[in-house]
N, C-alpha and C positions, 0 to 999 in steps of 0.2 A: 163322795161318789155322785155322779152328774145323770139325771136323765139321759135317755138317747134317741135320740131323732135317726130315722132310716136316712141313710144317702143316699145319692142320686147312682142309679144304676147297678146296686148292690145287692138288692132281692126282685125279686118277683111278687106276684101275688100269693102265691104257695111259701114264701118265705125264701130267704135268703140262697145266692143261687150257691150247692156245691160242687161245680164243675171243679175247681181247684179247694183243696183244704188241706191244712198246717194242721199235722195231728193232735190232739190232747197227750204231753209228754210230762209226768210226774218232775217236779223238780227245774222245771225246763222251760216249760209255755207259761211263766207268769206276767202279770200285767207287765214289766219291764219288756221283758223277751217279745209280746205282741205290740207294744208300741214300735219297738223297734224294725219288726218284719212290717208292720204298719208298713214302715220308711219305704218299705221295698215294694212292694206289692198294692195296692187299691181295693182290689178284688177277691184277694183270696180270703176264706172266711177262714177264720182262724178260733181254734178254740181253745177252752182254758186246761189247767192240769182238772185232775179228777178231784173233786171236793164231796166227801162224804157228806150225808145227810146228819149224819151225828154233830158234825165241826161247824155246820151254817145252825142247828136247830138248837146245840146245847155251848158254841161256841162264839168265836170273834166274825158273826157273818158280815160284819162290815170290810174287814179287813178279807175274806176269802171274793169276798163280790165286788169287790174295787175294778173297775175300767177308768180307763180314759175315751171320752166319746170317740176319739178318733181311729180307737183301736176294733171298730164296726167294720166290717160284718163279723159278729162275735156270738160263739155258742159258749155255753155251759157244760161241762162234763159233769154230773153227779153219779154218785158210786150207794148206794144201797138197795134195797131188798124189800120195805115197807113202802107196802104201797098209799099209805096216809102223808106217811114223812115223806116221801118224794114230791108227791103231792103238793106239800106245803113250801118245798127247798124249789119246788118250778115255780108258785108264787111267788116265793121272792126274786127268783130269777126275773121272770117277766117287769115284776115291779121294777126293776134297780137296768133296764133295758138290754137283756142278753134276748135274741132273736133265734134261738132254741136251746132246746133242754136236750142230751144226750144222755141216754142210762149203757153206762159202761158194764159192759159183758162178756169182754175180752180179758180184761187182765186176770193173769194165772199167776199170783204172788200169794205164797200162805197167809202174809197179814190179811189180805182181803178176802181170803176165803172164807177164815175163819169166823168173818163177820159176815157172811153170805153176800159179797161182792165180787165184781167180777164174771172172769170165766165159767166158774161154779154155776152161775143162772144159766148155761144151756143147758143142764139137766133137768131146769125147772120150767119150762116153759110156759106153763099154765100162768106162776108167777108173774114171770116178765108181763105176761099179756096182761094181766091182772093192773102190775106198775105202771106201763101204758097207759092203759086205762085211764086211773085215778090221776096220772098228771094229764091226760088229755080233757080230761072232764076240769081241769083245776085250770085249764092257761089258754090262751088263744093265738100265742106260740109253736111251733112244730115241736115236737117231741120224737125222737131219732134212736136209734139203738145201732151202740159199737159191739160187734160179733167176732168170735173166731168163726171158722168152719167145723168146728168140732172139740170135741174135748175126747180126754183118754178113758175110753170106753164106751163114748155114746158117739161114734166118729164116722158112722154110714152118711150116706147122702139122702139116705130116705128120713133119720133122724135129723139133720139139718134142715130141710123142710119143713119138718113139722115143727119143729122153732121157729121159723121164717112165719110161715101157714097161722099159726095159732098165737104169733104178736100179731101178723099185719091185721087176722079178724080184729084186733083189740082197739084197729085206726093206728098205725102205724103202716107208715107207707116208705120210709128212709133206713137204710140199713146201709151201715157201714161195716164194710167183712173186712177184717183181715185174714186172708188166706192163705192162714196155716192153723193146725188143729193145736192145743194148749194140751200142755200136760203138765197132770196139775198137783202131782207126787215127783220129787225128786231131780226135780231141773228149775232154775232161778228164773227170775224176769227174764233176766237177759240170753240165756241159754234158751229161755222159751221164743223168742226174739229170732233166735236164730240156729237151731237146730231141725226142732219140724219144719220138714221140708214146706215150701212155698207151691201150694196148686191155686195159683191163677186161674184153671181152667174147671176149678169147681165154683166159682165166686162168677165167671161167665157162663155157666152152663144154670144156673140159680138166676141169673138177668133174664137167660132164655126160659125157663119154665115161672120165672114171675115176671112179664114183660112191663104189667102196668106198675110194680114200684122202682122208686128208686136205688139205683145199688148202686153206692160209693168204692172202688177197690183201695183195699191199703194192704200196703204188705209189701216191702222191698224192693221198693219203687225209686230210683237214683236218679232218672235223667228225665227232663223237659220233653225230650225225644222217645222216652220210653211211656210218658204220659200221654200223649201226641195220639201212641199204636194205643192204647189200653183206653181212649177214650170213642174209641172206635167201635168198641164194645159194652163200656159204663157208660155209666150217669154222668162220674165222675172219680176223681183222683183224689187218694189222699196221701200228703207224703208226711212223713215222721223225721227219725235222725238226718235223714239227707237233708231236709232244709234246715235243720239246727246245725250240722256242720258245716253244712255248705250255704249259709243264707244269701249268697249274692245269686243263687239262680230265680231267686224269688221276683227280682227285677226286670225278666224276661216272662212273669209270668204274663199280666196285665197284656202285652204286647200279644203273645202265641195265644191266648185263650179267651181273652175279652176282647178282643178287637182293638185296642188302643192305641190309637196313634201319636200319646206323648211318650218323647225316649226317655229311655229305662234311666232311674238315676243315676249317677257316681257313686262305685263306693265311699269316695271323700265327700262326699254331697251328704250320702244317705246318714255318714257319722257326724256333719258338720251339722243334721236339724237334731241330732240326737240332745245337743249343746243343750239348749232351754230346757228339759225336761231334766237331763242332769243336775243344771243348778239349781231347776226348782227340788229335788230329791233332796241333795242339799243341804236346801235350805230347808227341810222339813225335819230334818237331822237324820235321813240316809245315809251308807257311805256308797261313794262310787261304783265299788266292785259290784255291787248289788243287781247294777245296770247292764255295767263294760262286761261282764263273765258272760253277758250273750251274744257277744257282738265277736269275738276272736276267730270264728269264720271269717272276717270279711278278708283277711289278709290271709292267702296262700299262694303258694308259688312262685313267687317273685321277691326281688330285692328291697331286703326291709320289712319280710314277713315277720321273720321272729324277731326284730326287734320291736314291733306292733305289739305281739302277743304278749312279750317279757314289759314292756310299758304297761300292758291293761290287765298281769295277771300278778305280776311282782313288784313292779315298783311303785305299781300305785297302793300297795299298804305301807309305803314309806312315804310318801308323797305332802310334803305344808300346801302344794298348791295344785288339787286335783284339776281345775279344770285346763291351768295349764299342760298339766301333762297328756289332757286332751286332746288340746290343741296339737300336741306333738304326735298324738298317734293319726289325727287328722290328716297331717302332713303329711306321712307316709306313704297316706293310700292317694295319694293326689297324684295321676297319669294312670292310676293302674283297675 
């Protein structure tokens, strides 16, 4: 794991900027999957899946806090409850160069309730602020919190507030809402995902009556153009599965929202720099898929999509000569 030096144009003084952010996705945002958006994008910060405080303090925290410097501007997602252990899992953050700490307070999955993670902390507000706290006191870092707008039964707008009200006293000034309320008996992750409905217009109406913090929106956000209208109103944007299935909009981000005037890569470009990092994995005794299973957006729509996808999802566990068969998916996306 490598030091990390800020890059040129990627934070501010307040910390790293998030007008654009690549959500924290269980299973999905791992070091692989963020070098590879790296490819795409310059600017967007990108953060990691949620890593419990129990897995970095009684486990393999070398292997949970692995980056590649290049994969900066990069936050930390931690998932617990204890305001000591958070604490100590932001020092190691800071130490090993993640340029915020994020205490997740959105996810509505019984494993994580169960351990008072998650969703579950908007009933506890006092907490949160508490957690806050103790990693603000511990890091010199931004320290951030992922929210729903509510949970099932505490789901007024006056009680949202007072969540909001009683972290930011704590010096939390960044709030990322996803705006829809979690319900936190009897519907899945992914049913939570996408059954309560989406109020956009509670998560802006929370920017208007807290003007001096930062409010991130996430929550079912598809298009470049939809980020465009919606930052009209936020701080900023955070997109989730749309950029994991869709990752080649990520290439127009740098352009539409940082100002940048180098054009967007190819997606035969963006997979041909993927090449060295593959064969160093490799060579480390990785296998391939470990990498390619985040890159299967890049080909849709056009001719020689799925045979792209059947290269990088099937044939490569039959495969004597992986990065040949790279090369071949390389090929594919070349025009398109």
């Amino acid at each position: 794991m490598k030091s990390v030096e800020p890059q040129e144009s990627s934070a501010t003084p307040a910390g790293p900027s998030r007008k654009f952010s690549v959500a924290p996705m269980m299973d999905w945002t791992d070091r692989h999957c963020r070098y590879f958006m790296r490819r795409l994008s310059r600017h967007a910060l990108l953060y990691s899946e949620m890593v419990t405080t129990g897995a970095l303090l009684h486990g393999d925290a070398e292997r949970f806090l692995r980056h590649d410097d290049s994969e900066q501007p990069l936050a930390l997602q931690l998932g617990g409850s204890d305001p000591q252990a958070l604490a100590a899992c932001a020092g190691m953050a800071e130490r090993t160069g993640y340029r915020e700490v994020n205490l997740n307070a959105g996810c509505p999955s019984d494993r994580v309730q169960n351990n008072m993670i998650g969703a579950c902390l908007m009933a506890h507000p006092q907490l949160v602020a508490e957690c806050v706290k103790a990693m603000r006191d511990a890091v010199g870092i931004d320290v951030t919190v992922k929210h729903r707008i509510g949970i099932n039964g505490r789901e007024s707008y006056g009680e949202l507030c007072d969540f909001v009200g009683q972290v930011h006293e704590a010096g939390c000034r960044t709030f990322i809402v996803h705006a829809r309320i979690a319900i936190l008996e009897g519907l899945s992750p992914k049913e939570n995902r996408e059954i309560p409905p989406l109020r956009h217009e509670v998560a802006a109406r929370l920017k208007q009556d807290f003007p001096e913090l930062e409010i991130i929106l996430n929550g079912g956000i598809k298009t470049l153009d939809e980020c465009a209208a919606h930052l009209q109103c936020f701080d900023g944007v955070m997109l989730g599965r749309e950029a994991y299935h869709n990752p080649y909009l990520l290439a127009e981000v740098d352009r539409r929202f940082f100002a940048c005037a180098t054009p967007p890569i190819s997606r035969a470009q963006a997979l041909a720099e993927m090449r060295p990092y593959v064969q160093r994995h490799l060579a480390e005794g990785g296998a391939m898929h470990h990498v390619t299973r985040h890159v299967l957006g890049l080909a849709q729509a056009f001719r020689g999509a799925r045979r792209f996808r059947q290269l990088l999802s099937v044939d490569i566990h039959k495969c004597s000569d992986p990065l040949a068969l790279l090369d071949q998916a390389i090929a594919l996306l070349e025009g398109h």
